[in-house]
C-alpha positions in Angstrom: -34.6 -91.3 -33.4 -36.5 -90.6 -29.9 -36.7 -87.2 -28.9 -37.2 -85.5 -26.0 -39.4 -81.6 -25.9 -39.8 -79.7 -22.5 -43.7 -78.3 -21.6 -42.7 -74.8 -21.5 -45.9 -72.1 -21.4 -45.2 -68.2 -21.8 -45.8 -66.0 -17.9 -48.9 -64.7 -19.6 -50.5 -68.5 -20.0 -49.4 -69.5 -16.8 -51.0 -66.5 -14.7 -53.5 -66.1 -17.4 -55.1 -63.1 -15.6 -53.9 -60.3 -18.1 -55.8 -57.1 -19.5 -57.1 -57.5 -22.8 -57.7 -54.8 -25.3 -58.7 -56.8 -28.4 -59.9 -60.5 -29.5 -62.9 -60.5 -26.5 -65.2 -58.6 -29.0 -66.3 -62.1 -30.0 -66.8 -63.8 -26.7 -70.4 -64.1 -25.1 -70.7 -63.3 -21.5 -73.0 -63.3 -19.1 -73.3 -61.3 -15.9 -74.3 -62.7 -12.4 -73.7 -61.6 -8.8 -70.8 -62.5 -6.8 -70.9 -64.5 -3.6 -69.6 -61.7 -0.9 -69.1 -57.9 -1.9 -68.6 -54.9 0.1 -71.7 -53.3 -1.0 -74.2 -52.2 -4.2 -73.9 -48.9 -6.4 -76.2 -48.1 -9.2 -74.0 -46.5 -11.9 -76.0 -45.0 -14.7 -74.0 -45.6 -18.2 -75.8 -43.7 -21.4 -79.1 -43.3 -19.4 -79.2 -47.1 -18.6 -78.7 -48.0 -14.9 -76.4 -50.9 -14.3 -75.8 -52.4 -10.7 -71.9 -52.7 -9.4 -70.3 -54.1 -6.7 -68.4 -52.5 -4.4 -64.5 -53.9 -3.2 -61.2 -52.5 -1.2 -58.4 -53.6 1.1 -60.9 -54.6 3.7 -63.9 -55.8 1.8 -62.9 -58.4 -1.3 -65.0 -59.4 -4.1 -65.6 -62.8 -3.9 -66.7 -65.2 -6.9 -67.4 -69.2 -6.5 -67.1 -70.5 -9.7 -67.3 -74.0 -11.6 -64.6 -74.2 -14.5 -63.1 -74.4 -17.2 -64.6 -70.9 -17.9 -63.3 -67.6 -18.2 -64.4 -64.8 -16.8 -64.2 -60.9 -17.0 -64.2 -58.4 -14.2 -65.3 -54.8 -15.6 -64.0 -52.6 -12.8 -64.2 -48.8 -12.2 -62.6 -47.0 -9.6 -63.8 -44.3 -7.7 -62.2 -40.9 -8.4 -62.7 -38.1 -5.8 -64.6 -35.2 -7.3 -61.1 -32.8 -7.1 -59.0 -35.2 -9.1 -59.2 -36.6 -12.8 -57.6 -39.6 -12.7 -56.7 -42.0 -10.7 -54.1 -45.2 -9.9 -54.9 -48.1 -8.3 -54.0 -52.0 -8.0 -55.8 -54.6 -7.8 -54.8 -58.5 -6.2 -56.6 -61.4 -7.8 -56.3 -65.0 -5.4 -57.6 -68.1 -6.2 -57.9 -71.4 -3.6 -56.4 -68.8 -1.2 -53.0 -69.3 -3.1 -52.4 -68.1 -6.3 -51.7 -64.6 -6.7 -51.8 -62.4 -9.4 -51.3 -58.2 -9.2 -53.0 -55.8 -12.0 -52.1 -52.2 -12.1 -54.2 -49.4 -13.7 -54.7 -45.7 -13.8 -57.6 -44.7 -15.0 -59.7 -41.3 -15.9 -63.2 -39.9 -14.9 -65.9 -41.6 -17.6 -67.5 -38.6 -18.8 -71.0 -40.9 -19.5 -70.9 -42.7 -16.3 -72.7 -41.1 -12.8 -73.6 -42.6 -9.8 -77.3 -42.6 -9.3 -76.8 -41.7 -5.6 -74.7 -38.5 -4.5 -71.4 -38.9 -3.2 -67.7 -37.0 -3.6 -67.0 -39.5 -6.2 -67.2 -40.1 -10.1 -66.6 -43.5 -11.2 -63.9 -44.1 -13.9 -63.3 -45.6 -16.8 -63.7 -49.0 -17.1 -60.6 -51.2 -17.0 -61.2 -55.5 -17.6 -59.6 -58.5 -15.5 -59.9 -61.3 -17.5 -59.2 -64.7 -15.3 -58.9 -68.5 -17.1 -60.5 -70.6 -14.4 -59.4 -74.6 -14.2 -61.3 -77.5 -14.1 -62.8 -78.1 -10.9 -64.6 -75.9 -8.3 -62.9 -72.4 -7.5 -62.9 -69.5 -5.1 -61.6 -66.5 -5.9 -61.0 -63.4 -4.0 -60.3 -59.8 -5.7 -58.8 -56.8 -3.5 -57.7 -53.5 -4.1 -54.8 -52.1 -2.9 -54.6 -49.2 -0.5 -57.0 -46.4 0.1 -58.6 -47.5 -3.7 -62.1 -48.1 -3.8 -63.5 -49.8 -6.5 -66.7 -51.3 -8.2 -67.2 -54.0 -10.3 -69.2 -55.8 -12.7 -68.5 -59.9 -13.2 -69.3 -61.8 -16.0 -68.7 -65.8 -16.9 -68.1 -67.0 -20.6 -70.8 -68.4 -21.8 -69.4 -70.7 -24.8 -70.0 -74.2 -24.1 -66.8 -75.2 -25.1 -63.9 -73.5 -22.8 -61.0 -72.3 -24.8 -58.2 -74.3 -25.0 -54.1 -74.1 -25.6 -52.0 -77.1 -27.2 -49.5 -78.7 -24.8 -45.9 -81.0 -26.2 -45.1 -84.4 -25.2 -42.2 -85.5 -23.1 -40.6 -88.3 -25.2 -42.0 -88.5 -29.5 -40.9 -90.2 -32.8 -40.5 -86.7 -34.7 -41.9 -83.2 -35.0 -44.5 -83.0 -38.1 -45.4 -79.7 -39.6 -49.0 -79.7 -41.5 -50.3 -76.6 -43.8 -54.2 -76.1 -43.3 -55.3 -72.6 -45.1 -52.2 -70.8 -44.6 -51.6 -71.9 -41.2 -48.6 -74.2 -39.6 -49.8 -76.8 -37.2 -47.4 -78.9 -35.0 -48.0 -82.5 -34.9 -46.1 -85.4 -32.7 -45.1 -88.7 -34.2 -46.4 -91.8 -32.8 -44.2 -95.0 -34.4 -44.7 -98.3 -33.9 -40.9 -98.4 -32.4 -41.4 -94.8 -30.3 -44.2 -94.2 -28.1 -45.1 -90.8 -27.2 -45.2 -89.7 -23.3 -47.0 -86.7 -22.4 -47.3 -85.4 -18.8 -50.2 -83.4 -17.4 -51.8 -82.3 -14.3 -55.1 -82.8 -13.7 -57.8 -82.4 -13.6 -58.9 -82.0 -16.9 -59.5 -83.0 -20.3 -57.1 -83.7 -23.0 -58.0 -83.3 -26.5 -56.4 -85.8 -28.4 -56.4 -85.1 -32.2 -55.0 -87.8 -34.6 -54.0 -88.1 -38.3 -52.9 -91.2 -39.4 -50.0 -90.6 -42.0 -51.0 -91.8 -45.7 -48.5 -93.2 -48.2 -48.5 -93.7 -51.7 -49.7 -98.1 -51.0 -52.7 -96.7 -49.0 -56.0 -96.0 -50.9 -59.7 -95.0 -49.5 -60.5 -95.0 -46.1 -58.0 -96.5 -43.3 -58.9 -98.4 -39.8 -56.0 -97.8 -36.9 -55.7 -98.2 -33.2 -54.2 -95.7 -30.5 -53.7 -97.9 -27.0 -53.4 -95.0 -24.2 -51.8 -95.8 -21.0 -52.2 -94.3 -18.0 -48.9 -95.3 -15.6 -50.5 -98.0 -13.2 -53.9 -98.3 -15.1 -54.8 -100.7 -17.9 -54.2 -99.3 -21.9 -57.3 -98.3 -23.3 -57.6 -98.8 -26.9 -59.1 -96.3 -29.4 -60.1 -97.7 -32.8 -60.5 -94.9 -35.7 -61.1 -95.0 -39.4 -60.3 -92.3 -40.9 -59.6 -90.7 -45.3 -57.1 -89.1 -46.6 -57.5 -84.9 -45.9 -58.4 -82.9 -48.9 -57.2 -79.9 -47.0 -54.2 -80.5 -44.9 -51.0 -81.0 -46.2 -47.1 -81.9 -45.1 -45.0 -78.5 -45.0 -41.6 -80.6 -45.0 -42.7 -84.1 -46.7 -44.6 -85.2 -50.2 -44.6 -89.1 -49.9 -47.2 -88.2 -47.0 -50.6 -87.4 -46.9 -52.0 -86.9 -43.5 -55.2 -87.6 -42.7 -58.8 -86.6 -42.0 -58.9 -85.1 -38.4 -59.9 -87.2 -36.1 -59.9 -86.9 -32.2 -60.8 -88.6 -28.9 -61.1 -87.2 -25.1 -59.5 -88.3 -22.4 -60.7 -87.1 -18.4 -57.4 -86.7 -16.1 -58.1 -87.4 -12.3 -56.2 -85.1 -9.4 -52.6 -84.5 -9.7 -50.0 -84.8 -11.8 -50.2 -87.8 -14.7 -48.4 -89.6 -17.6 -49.9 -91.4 -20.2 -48.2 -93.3 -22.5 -49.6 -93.5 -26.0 -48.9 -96.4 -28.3 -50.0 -97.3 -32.5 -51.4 -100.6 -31.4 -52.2 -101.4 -35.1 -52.7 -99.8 -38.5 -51.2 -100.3 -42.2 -49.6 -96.8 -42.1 -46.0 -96.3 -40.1 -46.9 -93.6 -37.9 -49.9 -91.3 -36.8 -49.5 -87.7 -35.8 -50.9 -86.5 -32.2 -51.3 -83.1 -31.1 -52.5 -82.2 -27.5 -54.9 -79.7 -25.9 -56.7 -79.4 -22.5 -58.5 -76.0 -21.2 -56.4 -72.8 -20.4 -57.5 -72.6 -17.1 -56.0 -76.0 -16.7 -52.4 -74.7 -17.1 -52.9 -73.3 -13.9 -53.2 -76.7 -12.0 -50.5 -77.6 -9.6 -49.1 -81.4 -8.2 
């Protein structure tokens, strides 16, 4: 029976600008200088001396980046010398449109002093992380009010950006796999049900294929997945592919799903279908699941 699943992404993917207190331990960055700042201060942190850059209401941070990446804004605000702490907001835009509002309060940072003397101590620092699309981006970071606030920004530097699965419009079935202790959903591709899946580019889709084994099929296995872009010709993608030794059906035991196996696919401007179709194999079906960058949930029609 043909289904039917609706795209839907959680406020926090679809802004995907959000604080983050854990899980960036792991990420590599690496610092560079911004386009247009307001101006320089030398902050010294643990007797090291480490150049910010200076932003308000007037003067905005601005950053020209080339994505997918992600990137991470270390910012401090400046406390007066009287007070302790300290509130303020800050107003992330992108292409001059998207808008995204972080709010933080913040306390002096006992090990932090500016090298030059001034009424102010900086505070403690508080991160903006920002998924940036595909493409060629400007962004411009404010702060709100009488705030003054320096920064530090850094760009991922993983080759490969990180990316979030995305559902299908129209599939044969849902298919639930078991690899070490985790639940992966699959989409069925039949030869009577094609799947449909919508994006907007541009960007890359990660397709990633298992063809489904049955009891008749021994040793490795040849099949073709003919992708079609609405108004383009179908490209067709010939795999071979083993049984997996490590993944297995949660729901299902007359199946054994495949060896991964995965192809790319580069999405122009705007929004797309493609239809995919199981041009040929000995099996009944092969599961699909979908991914394209994070930033890339960000794109718009």
């Amino acid at each position: 029976m043909k289904r039917t699943s609706t795209l839907v992404t959680c406020a926090a993917a679809v802004l995907a600008i959000a604080l983050a207190w854990c899980g960036a331990a792991a990420a590599t960055w690496r610092s560079f200088t911004p386009t247009k700042y307001g101006a320089k201060a030398d902050i010294l942190v643990d007797s090291k001396t480490l150049t910010y850059y200076r932003f308000d209401s007037v003067a905005p941070l601005v950053l020209s980046v080339e994505g997918p990446t992600r990137l991470k804004i270390l910012t401090r605000v400046r406390i007066p010398n009287d007070r302790e702490e300290e509130t303020y907001a800050v107003t992330v835009t992108r292409d001059g449109e998207h808008t995204v509002k972080e709010e933080f309060t913040a306390t002096v940072a006992p090990q932090a002093h500016y090298v030059a003397f001034n009424s102010f101590r900086p505070g403690v620092i508080r991160r903006v992380y920002i998924d940036v699309p595909t493409g060629q981006h400007g962004y411009e970071i404010l702060a709100e009010g009488d705030a003054v606030v320096d920064a530090r920004p850094f760009r991922s530097a993983d080759t490969k950006p990180s990316r979030v699965s995305i559902a299908p419009r129209e599939y044969a079935a849902v298919e639930t796999f078991y690899y070490r202790d985790k639940e992966l959903t699959y989409y069925i591709l039949s030869e009577e049900t094609p799947v449909v899946l919508d994006v907007v580019g541009p960007t890359t889709i990660k397709v990633n294929t298992r063809l489904m084994f049955d009891a008749t099929m021994l040793g490795d296995q040849d099949y073709v997945v003919g992708v079609r872009e609405y108004g383009s010709p179908e490209q067709l993608y010939k795999i071979s592919t083993e049984p997996s030794e490590t993944v297995t059906s949660r729901d299902r035991s007359d199946v054994i799903p495949g060896a991964l196996r995965h192809f790319m696919l580069e999405v122009g401007r705007g929004a797309r279908t493609y239809e995919f179709r199981l041009a040929d194999t000995v099996g009944s079906a092969v599961a699909l699941k979908f991914y394209i960058p994070r930033g890339d949930l960000l794109n718009e029609p």
